[in-house]
C-alpha positions in Angstrom: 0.0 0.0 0.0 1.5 3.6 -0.6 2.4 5.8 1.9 2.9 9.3 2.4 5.4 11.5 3.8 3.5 14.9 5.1 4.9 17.7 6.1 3.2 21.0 6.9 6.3 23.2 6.9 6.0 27.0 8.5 8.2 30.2 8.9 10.3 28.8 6.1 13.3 31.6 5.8 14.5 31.0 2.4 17.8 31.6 2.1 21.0 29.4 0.7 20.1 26.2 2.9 16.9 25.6 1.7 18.0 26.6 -1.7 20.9 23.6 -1.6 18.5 21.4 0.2 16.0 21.8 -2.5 18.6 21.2 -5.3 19.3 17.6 -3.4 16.7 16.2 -2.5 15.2 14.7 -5.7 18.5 12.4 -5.5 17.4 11.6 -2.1 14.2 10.3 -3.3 15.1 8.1 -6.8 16.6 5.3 -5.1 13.0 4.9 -3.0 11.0 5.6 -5.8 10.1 8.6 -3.6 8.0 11.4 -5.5 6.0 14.6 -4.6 2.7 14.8 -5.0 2.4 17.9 -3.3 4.6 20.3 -2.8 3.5 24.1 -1.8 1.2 26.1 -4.1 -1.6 28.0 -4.4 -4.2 27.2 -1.7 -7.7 28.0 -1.7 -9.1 28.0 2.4 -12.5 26.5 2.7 -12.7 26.2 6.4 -10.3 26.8 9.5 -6.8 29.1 10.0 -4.6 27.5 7.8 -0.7 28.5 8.3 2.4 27.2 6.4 2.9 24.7 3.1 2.1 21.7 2.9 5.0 19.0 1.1 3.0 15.3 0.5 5.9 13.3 -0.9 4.4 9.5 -2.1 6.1 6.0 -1.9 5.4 3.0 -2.8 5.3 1.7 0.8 5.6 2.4 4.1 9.1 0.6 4.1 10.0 2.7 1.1 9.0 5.9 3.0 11.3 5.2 5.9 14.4 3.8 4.5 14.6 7.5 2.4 14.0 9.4 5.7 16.4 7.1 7.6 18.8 7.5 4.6 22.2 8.6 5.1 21.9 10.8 1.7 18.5 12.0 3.4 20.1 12.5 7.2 23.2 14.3 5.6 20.5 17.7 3.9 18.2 17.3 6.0 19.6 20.0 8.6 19.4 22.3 6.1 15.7 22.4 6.2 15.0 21.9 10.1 17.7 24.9 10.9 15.8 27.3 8.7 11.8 26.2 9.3 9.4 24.7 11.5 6.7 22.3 11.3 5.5 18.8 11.3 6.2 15.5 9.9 4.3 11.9 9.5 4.3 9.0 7.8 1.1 8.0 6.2 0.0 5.3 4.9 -2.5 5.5 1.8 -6.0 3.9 1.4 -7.3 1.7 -1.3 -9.4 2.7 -4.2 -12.4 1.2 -2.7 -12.2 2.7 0.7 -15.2 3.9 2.2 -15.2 6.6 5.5 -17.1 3.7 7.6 -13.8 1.1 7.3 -12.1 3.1 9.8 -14.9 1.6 12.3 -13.8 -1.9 12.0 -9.8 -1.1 12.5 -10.6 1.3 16.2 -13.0 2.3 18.2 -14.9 5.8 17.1 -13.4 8.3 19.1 -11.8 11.8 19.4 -9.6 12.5 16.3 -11.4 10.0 13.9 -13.0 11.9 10.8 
């Protein structure tokens, strides 16, 4: 199943780290079959005080997903990014095709934080 990393990335001071960690990590990714799905644009706010960019990079798997973050080619840029920005990061995994909202009710109990 594919899997997601997600970052929602704030107070990003652009500048020549995040220019050099941009130019390298694409390389980072290739060997994982790593690819962005989303990364920044133009965003249109339909509910809530949304801050930041969001970065939704894809992978094959969940394996995939943590051997590039765990990488040393990863490891070795990726200071350049958390020194000059804030923010979160997860890994995700994807759903199926045919997934339905109610699935989620046979894997957990409802509760807080389920939508």
């Amino acid at each position: 199943m594919a899997s997601y990393a997600v970052a929602r990335l704030h107070h990003v001071e652009m500048g020549p780290d995040i220019v050099a960690y941009l130019e390298a990590i694409d390389a980072t990714l290739a060997p994982f079959a790593g690819r962005f799905v989303i990364h920044g644009g133009d965003k249109e706010q339909l509910e809530g005080a949304w801050s930041g960019d969001l970065i939704v990079i894809g992978f094959p798997d969940r394996a995939a997903a943590r051997a590039w973050y765990a990488s040393p080619a990863y490891q070795a840029i990726l200071p350049l990014r958390t020194r000059n920005s804030q923010g979160d990061v997860i890994l995700i995994d994807g759903v199926g095709d045919d997934h339905r909202a109610t699935d989620i009710l046979s894997r957990q109990a409802v509760g807080p934080g389920v939508a």
